[in-house]
N, CA, C and O atoms as CSV, one atom per row, in Angstrom:
chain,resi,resn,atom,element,x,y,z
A,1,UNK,N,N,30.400,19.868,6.868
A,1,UNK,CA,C,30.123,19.178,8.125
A,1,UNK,C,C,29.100,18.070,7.893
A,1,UNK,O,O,28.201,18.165,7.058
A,2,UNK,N,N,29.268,17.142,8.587
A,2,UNK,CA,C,28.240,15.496,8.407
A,2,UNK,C,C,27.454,16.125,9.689
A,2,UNK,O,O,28.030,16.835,10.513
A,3,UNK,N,N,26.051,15.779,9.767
A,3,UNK,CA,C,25.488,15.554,11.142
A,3,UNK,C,C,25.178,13.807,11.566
A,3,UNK,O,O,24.637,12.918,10.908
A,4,UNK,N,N,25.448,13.807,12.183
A,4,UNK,CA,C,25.500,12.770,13.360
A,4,UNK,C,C,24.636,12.346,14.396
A,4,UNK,O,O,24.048,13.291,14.923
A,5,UNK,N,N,24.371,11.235,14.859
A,5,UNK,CA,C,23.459,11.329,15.847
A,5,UNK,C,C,24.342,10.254,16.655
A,5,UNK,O,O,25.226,9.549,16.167
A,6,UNK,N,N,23.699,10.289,18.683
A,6,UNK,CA,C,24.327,9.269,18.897
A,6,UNK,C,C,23.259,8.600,19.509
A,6,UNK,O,O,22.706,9.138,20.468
A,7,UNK,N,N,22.870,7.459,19.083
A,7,UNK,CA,C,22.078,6.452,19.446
A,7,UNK,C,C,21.066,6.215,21.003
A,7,UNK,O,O,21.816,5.925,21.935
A,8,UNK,N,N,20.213,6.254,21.244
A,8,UNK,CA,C,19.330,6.334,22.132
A,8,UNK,C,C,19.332,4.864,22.803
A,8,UNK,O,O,19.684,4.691,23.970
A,9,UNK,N,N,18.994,4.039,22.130
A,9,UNK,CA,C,18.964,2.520,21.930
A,9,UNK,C,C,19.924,1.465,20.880
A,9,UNK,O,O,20.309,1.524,19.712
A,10,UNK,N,N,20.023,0.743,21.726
A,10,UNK,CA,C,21.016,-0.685,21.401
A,10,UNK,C,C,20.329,-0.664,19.478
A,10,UNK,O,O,19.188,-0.569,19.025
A,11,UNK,N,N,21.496,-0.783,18.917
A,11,UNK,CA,C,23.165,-1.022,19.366
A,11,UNK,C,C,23.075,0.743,19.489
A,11,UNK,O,O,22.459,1.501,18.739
A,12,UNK,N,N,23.994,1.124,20.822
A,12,UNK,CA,C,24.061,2.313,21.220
A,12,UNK,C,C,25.551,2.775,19.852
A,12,UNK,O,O,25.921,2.121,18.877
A,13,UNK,N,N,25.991,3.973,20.322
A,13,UNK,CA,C,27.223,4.069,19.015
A,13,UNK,C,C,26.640,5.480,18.318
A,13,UNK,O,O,25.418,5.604,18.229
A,14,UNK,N,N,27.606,6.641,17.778
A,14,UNK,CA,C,27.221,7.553,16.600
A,14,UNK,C,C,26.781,6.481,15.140
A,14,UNK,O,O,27.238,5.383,14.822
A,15,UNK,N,N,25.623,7.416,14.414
A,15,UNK,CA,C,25.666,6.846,13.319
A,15,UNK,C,C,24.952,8.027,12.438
A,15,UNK,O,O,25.012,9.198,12.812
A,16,UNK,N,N,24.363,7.688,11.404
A,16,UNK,CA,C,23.971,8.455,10.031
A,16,UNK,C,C,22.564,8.543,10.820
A,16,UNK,O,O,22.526,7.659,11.676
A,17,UNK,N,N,21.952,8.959,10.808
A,17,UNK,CA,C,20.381,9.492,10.839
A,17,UNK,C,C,19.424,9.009,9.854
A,17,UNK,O,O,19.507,9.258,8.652
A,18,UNK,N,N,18.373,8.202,10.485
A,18,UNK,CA,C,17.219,7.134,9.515
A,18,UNK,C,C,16.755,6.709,10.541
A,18,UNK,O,O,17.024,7.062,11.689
A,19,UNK,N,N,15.514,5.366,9.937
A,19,UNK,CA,C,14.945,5.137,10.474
A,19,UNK,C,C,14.618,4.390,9.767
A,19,UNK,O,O,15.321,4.061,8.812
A,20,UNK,N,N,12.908,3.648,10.115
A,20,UNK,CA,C,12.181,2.684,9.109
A,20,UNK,C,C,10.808,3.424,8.621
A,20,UNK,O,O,10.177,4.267,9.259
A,21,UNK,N,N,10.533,2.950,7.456
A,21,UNK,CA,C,9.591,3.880,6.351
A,21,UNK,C,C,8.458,3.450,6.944
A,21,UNK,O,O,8.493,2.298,7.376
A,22,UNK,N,N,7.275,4.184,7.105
A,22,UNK,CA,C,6.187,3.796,7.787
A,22,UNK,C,C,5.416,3.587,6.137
A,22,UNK,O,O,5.799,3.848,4.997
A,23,UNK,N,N,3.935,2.878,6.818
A,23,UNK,CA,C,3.049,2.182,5.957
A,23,UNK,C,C,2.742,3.547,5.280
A,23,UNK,O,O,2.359,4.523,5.924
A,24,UNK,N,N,2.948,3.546,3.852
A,24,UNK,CA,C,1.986,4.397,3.207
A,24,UNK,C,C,2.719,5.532,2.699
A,24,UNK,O,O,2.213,6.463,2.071
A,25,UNK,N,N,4.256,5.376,3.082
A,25,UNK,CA,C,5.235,6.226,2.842
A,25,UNK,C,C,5.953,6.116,1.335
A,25,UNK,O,O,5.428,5.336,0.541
A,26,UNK,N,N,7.133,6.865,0.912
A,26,UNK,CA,C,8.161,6.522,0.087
A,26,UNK,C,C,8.808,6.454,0.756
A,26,UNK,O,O,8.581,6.877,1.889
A,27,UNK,N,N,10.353,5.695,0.299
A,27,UNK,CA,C,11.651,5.975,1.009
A,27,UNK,C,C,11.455,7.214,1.150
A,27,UNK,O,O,11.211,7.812,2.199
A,28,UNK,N,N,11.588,7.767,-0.244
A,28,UNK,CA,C,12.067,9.726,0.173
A,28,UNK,C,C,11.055,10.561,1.192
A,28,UNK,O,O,11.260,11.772,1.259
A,29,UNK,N,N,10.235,10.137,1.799
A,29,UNK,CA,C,8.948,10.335,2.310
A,29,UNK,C,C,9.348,10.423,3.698
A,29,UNK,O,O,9.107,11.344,4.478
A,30,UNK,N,N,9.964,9.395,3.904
A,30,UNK,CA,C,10.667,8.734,5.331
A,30,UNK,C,C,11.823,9.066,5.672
A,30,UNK,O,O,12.334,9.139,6.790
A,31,UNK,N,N,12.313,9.312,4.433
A,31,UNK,CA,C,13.707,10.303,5.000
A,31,UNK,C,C,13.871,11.605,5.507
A,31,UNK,O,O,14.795,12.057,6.183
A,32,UNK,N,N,12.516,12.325,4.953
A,32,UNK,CA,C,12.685,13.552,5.143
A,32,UNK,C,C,11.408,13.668,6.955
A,32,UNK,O,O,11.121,14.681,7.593
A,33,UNK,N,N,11.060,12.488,7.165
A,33,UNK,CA,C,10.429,12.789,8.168
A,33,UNK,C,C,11.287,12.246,8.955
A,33,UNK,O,O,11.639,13.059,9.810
A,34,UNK,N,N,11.960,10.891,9.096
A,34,UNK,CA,C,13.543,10.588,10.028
A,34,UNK,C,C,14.386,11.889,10.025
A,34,UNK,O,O,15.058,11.678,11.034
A,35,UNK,N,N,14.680,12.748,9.694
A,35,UNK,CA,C,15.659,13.533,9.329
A,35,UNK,C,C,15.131,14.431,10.819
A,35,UNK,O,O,15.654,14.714,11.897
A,36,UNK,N,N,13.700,14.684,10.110
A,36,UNK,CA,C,13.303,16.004,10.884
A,36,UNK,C,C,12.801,15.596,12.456
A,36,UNK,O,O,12.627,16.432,13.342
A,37,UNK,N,N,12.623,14.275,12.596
A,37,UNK,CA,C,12.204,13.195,14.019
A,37,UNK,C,C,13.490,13.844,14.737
A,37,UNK,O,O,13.424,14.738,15.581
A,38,UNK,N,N,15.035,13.062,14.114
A,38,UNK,CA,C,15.579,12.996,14.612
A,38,UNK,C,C,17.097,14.031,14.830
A,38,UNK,O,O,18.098,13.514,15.326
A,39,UNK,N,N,17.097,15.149,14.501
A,39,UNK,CA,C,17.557,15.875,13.655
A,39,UNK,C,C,17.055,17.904,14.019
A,39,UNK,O,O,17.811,18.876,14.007
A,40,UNK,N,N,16.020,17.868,14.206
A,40,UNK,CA,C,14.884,18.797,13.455
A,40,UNK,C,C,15.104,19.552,12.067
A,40,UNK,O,O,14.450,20.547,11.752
A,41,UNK,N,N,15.963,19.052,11.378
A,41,UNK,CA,C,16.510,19.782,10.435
A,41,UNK,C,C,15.247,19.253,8.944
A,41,UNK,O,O,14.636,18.206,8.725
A,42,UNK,N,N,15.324,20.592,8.207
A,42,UNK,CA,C,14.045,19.939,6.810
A,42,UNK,C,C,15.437,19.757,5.833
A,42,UNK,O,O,16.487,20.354,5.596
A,43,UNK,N,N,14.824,18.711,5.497
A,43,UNK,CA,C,15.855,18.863,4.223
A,43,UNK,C,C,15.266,18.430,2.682
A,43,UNK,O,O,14.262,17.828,2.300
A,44,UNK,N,N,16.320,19.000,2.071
A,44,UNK,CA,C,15.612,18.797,0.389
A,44,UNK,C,C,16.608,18.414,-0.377
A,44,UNK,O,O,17.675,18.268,0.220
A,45,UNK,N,N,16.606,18.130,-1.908
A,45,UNK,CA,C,17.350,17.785,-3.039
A,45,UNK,C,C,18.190,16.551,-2.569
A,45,UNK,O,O,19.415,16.494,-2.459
A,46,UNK,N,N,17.284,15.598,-2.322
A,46,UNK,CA,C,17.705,14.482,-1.908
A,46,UNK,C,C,18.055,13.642,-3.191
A,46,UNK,O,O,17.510,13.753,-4.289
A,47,UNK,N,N,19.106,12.746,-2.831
A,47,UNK,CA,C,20.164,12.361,-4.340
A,47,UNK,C,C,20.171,10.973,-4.038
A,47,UNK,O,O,20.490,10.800,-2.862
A,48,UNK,N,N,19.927,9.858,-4.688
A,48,UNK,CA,C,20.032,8.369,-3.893
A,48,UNK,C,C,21.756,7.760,-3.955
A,48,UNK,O,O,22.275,7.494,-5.040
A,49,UNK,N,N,22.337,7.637,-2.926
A,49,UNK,CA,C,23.679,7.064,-2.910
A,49,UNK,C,C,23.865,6.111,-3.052
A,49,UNK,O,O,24.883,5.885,-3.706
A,50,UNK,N,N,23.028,4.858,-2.552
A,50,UNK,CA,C,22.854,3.551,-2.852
A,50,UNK,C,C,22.124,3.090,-1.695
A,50,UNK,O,O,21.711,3.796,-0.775
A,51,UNK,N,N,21.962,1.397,-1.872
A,51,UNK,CA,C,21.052,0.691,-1.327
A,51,UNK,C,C,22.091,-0.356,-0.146
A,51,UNK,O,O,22.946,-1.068,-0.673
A,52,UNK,N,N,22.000,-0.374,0.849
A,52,UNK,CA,C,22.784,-1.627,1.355
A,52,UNK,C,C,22.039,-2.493,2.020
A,52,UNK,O,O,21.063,-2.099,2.659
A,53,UNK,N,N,22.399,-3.833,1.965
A,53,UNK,CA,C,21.712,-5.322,1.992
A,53,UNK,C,C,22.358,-6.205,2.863
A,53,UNK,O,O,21.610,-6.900,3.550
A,54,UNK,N,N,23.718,-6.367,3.023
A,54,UNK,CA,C,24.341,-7.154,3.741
A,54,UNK,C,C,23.890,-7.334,4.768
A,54,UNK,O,O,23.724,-6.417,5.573
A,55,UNK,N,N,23.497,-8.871,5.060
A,55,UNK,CA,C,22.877,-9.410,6.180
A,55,UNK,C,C,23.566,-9.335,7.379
A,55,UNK,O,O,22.912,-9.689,8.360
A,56,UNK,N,N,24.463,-9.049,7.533
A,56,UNK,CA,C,25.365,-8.763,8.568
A,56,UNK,C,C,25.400,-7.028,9.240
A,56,UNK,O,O,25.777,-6.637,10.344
A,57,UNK,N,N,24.898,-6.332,8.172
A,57,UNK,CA,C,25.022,-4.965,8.379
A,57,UNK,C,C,24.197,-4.506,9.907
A,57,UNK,O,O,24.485,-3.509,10.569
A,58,UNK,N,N,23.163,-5.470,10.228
A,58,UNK,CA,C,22.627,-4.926,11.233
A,58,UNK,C,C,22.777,-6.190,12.374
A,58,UNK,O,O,22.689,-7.331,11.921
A,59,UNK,N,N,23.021,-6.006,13.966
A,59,UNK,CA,C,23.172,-7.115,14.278
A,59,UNK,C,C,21.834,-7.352,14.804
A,59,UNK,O,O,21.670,-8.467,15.301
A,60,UNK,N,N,20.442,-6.238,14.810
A,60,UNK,CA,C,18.827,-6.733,15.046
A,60,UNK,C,C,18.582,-8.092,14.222
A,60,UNK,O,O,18.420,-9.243,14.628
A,61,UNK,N,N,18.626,-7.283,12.253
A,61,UNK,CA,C,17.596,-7.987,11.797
A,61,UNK,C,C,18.396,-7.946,10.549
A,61,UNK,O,O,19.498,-7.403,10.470
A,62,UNK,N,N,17.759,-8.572,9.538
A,62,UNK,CA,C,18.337,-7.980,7.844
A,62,UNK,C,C,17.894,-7.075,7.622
A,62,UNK,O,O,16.785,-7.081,7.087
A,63,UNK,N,N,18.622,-5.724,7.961
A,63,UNK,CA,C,18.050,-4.683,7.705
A,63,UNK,C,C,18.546,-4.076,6.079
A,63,UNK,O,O,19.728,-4.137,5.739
A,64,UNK,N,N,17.556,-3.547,5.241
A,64,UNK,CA,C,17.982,-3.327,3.804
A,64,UNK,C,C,17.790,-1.440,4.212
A,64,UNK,O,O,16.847,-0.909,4.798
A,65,UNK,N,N,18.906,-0.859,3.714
A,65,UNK,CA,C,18.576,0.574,4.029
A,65,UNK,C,C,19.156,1.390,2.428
A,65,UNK,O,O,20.130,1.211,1.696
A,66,UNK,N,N,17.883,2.396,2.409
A,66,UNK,CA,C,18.368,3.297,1.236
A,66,UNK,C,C,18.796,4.590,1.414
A,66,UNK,O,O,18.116,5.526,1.835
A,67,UNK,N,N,19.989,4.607,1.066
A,67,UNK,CA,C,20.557,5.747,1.273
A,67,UNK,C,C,20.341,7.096,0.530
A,67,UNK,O,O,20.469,7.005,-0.691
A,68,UNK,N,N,20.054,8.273,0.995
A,68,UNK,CA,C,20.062,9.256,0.347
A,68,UNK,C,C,21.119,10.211,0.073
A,68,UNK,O,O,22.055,9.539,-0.359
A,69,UNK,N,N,21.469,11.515,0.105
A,69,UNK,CA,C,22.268,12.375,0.524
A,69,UNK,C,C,21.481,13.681,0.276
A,69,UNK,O,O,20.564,13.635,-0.543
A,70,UNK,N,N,21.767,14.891,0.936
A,70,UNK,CA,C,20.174,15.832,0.928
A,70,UNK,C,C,21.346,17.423,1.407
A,70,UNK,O,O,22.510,17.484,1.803
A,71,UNK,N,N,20.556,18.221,1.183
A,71,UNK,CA,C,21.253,19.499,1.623
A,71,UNK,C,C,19.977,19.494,3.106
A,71,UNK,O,O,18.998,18.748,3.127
A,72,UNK,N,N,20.179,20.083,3.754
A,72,UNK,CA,C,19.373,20.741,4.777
A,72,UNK,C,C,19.939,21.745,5.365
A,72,UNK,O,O,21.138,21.982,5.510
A,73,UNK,N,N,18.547,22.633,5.873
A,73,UNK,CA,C,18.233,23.805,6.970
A,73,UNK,C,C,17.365,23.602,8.010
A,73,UNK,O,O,16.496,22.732,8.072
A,74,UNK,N,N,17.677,24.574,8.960
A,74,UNK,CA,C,17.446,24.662,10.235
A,74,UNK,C,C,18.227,24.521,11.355
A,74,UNK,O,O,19.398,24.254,11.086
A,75,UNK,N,N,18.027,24.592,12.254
A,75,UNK,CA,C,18.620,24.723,13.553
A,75,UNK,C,C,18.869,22.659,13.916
A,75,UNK,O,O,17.951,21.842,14.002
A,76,UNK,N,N,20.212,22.406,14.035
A,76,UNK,CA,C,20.256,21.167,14.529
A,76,UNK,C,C,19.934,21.089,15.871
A,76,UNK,O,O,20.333,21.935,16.671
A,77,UNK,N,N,18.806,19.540,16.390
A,77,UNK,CA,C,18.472,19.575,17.973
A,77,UNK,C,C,18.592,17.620,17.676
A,77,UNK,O,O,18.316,16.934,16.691
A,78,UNK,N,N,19.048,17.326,18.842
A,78,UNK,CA,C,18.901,15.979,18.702
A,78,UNK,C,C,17.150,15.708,19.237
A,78,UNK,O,O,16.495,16.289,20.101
A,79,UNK,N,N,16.786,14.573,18.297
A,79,UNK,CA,C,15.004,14.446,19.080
A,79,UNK,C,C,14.778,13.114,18.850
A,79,UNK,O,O,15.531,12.477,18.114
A,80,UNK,N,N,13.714,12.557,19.457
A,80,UNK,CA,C,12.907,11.101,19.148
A,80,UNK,C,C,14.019,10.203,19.880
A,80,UNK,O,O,14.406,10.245,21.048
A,81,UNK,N,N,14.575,9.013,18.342
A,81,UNK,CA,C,15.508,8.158,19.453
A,81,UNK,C,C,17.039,8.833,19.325
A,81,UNK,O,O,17.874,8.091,19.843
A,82,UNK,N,N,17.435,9.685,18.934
A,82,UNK,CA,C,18.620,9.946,19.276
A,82,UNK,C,C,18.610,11.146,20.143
A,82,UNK,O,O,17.967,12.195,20.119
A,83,UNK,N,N,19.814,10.506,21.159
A,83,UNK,CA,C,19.990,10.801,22.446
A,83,UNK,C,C,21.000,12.337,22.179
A,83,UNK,O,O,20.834,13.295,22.933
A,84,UNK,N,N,21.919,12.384,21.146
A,84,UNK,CA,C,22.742,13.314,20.991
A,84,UNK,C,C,22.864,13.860,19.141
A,84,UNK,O,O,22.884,13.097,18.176
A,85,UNK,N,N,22.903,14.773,19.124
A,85,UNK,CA,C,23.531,15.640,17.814
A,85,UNK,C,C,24.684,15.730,17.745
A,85,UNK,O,O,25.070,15.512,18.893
A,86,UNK,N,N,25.796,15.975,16.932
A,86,UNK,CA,C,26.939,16.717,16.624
A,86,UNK,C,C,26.911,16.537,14.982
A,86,UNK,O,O,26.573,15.629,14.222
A,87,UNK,N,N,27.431,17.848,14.830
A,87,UNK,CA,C,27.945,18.579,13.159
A,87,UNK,C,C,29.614,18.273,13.396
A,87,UNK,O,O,30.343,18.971,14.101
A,88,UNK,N,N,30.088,16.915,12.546
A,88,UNK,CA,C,31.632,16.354,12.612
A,88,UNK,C,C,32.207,17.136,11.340
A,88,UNK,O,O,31.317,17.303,10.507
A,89,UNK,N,N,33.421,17.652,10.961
A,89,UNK,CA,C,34.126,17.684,10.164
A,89,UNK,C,C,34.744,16.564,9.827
A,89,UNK,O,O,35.318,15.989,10.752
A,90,UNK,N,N,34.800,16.058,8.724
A,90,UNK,CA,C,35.195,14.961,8.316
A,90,UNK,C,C,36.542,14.326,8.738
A,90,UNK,O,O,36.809,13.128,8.647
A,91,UNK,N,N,37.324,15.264,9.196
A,91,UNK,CA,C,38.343,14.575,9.689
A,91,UNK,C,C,38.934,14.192,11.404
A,91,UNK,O,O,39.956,13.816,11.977
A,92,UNK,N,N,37.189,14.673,11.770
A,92,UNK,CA,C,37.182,13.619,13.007
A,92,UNK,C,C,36.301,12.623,13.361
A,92,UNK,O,O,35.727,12.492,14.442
A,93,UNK,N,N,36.251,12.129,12.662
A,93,UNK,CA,C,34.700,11.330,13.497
A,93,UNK,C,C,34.676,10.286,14.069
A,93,UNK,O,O,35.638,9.527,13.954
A,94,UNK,N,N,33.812,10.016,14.681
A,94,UNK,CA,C,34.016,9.225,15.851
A,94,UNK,C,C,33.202,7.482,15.245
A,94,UNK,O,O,32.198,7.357,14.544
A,95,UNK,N,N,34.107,6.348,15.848
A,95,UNK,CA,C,33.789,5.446,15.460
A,95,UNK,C,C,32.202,5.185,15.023
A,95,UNK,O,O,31.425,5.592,15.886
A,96,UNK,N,N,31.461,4.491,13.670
A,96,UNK,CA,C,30.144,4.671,13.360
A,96,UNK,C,C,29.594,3.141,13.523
A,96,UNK,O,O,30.077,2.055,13.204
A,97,UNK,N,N,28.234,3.571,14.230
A,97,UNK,CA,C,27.323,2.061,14.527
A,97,UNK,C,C,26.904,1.519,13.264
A,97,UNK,O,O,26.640,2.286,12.339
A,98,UNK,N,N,26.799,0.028,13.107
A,98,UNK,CA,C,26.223,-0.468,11.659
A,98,UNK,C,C,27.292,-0.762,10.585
A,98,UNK,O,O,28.254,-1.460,10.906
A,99,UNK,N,N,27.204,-0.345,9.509
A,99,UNK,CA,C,28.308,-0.378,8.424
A,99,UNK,C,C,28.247,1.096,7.721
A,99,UNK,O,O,28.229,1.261,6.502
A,100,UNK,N,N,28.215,2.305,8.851
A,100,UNK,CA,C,27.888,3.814,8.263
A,100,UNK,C,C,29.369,3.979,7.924
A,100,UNK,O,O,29.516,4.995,7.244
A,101,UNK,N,N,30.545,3.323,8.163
A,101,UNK,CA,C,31.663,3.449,7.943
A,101,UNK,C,C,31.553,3.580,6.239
A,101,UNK,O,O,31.618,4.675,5.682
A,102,UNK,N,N,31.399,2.467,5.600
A,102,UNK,CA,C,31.527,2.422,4.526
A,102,UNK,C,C,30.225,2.451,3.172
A,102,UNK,O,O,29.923,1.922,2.103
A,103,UNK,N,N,29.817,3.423,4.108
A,103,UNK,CA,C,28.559,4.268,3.946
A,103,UNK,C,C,29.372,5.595,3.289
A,103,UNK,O,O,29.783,5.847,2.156
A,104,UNK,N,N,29.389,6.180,4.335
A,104,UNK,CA,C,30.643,7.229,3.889
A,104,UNK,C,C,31.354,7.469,3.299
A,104,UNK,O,O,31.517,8.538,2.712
A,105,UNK,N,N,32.262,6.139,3.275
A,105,UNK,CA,C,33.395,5.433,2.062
A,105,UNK,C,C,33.142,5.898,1.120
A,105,UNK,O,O,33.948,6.612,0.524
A,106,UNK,N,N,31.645,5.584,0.572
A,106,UNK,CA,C,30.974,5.629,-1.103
A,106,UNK,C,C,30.853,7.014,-1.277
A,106,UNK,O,O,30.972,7.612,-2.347
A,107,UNK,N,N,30.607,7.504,-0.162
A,107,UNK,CA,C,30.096,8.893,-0.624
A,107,UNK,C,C,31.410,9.684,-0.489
A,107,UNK,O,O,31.312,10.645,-1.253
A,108,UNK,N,N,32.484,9.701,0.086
A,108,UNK,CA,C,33.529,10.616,0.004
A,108,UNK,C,C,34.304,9.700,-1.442
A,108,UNK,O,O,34.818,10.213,-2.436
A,109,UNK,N,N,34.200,8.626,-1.208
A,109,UNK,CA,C,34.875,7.963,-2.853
A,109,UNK,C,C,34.413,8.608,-4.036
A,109,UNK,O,O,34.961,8.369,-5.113
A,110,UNK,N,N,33.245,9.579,-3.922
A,110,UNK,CA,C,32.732,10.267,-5.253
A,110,UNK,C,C,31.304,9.287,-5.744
A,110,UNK,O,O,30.677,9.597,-6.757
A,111,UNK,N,N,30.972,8.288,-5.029
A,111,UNK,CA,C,29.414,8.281,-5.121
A,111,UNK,C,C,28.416,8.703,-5.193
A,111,UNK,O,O,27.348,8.124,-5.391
A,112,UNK,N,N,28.742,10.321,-4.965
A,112,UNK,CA,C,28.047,11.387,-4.678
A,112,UNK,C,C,26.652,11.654,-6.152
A,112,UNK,O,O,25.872,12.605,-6.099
């Protein structure tokens, strides 16, 4: 199962769960506190999938985002800015905000 979030704020839409790294952080630092913001889930054995850059990827800003992939536990709750949770089986999911489409891509392509 993928967890999911669905967007609180513009651009509204399901997407992957993140955020932006605060001062003083690591990426991996920030992931595991986005995760648990938004999510409540802890997670660990975080694996880097890649980096995406495309200036187009965000329609805010140039947003550069690093991707992880992570096992986690706990109880899923949606919190912070996402408005909703769901645990998708991969063979439904519902259209994704951003370029999490081919986000995914990489990682079911064996990017893993």
């Amino acid at each position: 199962k993928l967890v999911l979030i669905e967007r609180r704020h513009e651009p509204l839409g399901w997407a992957l769960p993140g955020g932006k790294v605060d001062y003083g952080e690591t990426v991996e630092q920030a992931a595991i506190r986005e995760m648990k913001e938004e999510t409540s889930l802890d997670i660990y054995d975080l694996k880097l999938l890649g980096v995406y850059s495309a200036p187009e990827r965000d329609p805010r800003t140039h947003m550069v985002s690093i991707v992880f992939t992570a096992a986690a536990k706990g109880i899923p709750k949606a919190g912070d800015d996402a408005k909703n949770l769901k645990l998708f089986s991969l063979d439904e999911l519902p259209e994704l905000a951003f370029d999490h489409e081919k986000i995914l891509e990489d990682y079911l392509g064996g990017k893993k």
